[in-house]
NUMI-30689 format. One line per field, with one value per residue (C-alpha): residue number from 1; x, y negated, z. Coordinates in Angstrom, 1 decimal. Last residue first. Example, Ala and Ser with C-alpha at 12.3 -4.5 7.8 and 13.67 -1.06 7.14 Angstrom:
% NUMI-30689
tike	(2, 1) $
c1	(13.7, 12.3) $
c2	(1.1, 4.5) $
c3	(7.1, 7.8) $
END
This chain:
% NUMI-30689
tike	(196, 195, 194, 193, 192, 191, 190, 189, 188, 187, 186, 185, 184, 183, 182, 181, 180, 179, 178, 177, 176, 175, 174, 173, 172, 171, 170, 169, 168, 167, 166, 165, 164, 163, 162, 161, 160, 159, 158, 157, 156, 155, 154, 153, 152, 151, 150, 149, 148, 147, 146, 145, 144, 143, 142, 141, 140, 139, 138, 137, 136, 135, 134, 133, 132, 131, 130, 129, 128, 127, 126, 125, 124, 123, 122, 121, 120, 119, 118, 117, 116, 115, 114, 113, 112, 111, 110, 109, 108, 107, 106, 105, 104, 103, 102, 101, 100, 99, 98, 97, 96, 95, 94, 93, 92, 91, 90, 89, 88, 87, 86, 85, 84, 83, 82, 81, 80, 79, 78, 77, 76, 75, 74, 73, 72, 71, 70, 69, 68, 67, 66, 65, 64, 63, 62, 61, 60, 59, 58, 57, 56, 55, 54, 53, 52, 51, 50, 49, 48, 47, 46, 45, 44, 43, 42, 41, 40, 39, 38, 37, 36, 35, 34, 33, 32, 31, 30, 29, 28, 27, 26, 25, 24, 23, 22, 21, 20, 19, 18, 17, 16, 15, 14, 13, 12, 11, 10, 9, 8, 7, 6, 5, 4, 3, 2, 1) $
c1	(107.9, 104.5, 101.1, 100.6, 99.7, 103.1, 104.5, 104.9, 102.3, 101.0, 102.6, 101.9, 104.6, 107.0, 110.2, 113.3, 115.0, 113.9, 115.5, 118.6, 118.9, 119.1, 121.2, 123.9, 123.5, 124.3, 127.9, 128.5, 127.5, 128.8, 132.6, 132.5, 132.0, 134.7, 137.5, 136.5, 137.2, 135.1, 131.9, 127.9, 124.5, 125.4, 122.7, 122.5, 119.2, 119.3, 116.1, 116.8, 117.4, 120.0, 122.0, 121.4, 122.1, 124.7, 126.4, 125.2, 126.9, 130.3, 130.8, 129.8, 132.2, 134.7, 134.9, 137.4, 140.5, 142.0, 145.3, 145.0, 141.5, 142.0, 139.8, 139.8, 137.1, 133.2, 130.6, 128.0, 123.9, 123.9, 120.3, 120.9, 118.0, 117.1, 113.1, 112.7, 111.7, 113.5, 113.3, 116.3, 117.2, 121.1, 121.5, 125.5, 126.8, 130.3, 132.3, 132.4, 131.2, 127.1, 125.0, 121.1, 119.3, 116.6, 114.7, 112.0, 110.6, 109.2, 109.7, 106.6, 106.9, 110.3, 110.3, 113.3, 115.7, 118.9, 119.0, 118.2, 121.6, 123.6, 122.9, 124.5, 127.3, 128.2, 127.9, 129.3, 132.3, 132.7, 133.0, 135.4, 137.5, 137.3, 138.4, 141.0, 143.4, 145.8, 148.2, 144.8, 144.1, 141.7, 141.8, 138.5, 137.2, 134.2, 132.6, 129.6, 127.1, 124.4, 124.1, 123.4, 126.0, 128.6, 128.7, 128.6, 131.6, 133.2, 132.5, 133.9, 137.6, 137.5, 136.8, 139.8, 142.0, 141.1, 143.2, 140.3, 139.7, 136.6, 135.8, 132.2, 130.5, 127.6, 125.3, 123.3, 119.7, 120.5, 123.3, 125.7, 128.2, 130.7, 133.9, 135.3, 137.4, 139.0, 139.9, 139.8, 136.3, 135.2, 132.1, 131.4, 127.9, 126.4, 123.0, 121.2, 117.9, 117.5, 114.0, 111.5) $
c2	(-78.2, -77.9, -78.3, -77.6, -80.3, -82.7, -85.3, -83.5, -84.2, -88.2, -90.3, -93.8, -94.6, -94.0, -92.1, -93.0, -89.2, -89.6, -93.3, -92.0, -89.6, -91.6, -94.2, -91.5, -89.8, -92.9, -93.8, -89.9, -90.4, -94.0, -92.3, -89.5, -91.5, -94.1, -91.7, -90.5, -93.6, -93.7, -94.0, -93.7, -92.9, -90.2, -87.9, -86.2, -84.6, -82.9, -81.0, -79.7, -76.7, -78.3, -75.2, -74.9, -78.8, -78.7, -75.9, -77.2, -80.7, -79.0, -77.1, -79.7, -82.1, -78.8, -79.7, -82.3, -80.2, -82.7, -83.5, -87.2, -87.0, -83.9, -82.1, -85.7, -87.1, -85.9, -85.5, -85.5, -84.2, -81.9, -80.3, -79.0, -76.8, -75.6, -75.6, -76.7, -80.2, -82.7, -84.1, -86.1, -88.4, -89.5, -91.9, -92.9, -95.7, -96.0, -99.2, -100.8, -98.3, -98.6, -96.9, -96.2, -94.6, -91.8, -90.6, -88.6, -86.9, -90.0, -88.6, -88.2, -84.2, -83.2, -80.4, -80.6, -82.6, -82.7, -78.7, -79.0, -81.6, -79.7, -76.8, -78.8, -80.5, -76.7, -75.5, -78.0, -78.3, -74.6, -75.4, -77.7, -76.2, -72.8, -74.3, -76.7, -74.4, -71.9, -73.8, -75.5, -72.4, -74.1, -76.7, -79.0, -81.7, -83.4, -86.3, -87.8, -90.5, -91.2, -94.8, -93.4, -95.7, -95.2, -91.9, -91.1, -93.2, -91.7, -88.0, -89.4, -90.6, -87.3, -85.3, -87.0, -86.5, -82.6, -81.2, -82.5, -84.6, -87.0, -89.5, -91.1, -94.2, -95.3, -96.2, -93.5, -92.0, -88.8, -87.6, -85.0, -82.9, -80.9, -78.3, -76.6, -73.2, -71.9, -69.3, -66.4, -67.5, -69.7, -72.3, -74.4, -76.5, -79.6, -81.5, -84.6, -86.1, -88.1, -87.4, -90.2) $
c3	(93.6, 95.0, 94.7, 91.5, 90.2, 91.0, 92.9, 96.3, 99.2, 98.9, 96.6, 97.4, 100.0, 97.1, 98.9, 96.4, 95.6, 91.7, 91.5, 93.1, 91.2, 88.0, 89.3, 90.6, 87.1, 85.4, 86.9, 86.4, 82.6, 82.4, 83.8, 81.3, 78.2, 79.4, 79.8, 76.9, 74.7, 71.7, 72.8, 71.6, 72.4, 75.0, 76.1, 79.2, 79.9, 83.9, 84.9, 88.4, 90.5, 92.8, 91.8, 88.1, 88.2, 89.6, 87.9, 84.8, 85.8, 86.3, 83.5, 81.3, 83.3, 82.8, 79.1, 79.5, 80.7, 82.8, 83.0, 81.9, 80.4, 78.3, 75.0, 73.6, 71.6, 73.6, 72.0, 74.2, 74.2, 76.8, 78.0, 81.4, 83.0, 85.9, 86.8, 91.0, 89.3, 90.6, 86.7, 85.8, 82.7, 82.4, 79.0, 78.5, 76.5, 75.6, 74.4, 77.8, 80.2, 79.6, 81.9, 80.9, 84.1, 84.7, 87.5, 87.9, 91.3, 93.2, 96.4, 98.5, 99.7, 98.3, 100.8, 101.9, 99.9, 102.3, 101.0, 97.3, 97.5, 99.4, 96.8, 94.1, 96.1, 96.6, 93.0, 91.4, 94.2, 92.9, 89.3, 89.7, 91.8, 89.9, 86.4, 87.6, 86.1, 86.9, 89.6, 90.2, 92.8, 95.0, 98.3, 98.9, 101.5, 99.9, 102.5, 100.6, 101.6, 98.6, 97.3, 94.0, 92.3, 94.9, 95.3, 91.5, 91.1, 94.1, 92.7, 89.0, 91.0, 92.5, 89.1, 87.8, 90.9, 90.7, 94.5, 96.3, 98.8, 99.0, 101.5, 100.3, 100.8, 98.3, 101.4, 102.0, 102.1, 100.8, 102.8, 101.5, 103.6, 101.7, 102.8, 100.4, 100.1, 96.4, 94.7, 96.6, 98.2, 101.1, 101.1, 103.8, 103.5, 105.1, 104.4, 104.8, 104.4, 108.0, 108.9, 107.9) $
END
């Protein structure tokens, strides 16, 4: 098996990162970011998958943490198409069920080459310390428009946010690393057509 990885360096006015993903990991990672919330969720999600990230990122969060956010989307989303290849003998679907003490959190993934995020959360507070709590939406389209995949969110219940948002990174590392898993069985890509 060729080693699924990939590196990309994105420049703009707003912000400049720096990302290498590998597939087939360990859950390490070595993020830097100016967004300590989202850092904490990109270790979480590290870890649970068992992918290898290294995130080195500056932007303009004397505005907001908009741009940051959105861009480290973007780039861990195309990363992640990129280390994927061809997809040829992955299993394609993933899904996991996370709880985080009060809050339960269903990820379901499709490595489909058809975007889409379906987002099912309520979420209680509009900020999780400084964050502005309705950039993880933002964020997880981006990825997912990016990576090009199905992503279904759906929390069941929660009352903390903090919580919510930690069992829906927590669970979308499990889920895609279920979909990425190789299955000696499939032969060609997981699907009729002959490609994904």
């Amino acid at each position: 098996m060729s080693e699924r990885t990939s590196s990309i360096t994105r420049k703009t006015n707003e912000t400049q990162i720096e990302l290498n993903l590998q597939i087939d990991g360990q859950g390490q990672s070595e993020i830097h970011t100016p967004v300590p919330f989202l850092n904490h969720m990109l270790d979480l999600w590290t870890r649970h998958g068992l992918f290898d990230l290294t995130v080195n990122a500056t932007g303009d969060t004397e505005i907001d943490d908009h741009h940051t956010t959105e861009d480290i989307g973007i780039c861990l989303g195309q990363t992640f198409l990129d280390a994927l290849g061809d997809k040829r003998g992955i299993k394609r679907y993933g899904s996991a069920l996370v709880p985080m003490d009060e809050a339960l959190a269903q990820v379901v993934v499709d490595l489909s080459n058809r975007p889409h995020l379906e987002w099912k959360v309520e979420l209680p507070s509009e900020r999780v310390g400084r964050f502005d709590t309705e950039l993880v939406h933002e964020f997880l389209w981006k990825f997912a428009l990016e990576a090009r995949m199905n992503l279904h969110v759906i929390v069941h219940h929660g009352s903390n946010t903090h919580h919510i948002i930690e069992a829906i990174f927590k669970a979308l590392g499990r889920a895609l690393d279920d979909a990425t898993q190789l299955d000696p069985r499939v032969t060609g890509v997981p699907s009729t057509k002959g490609m994904l």
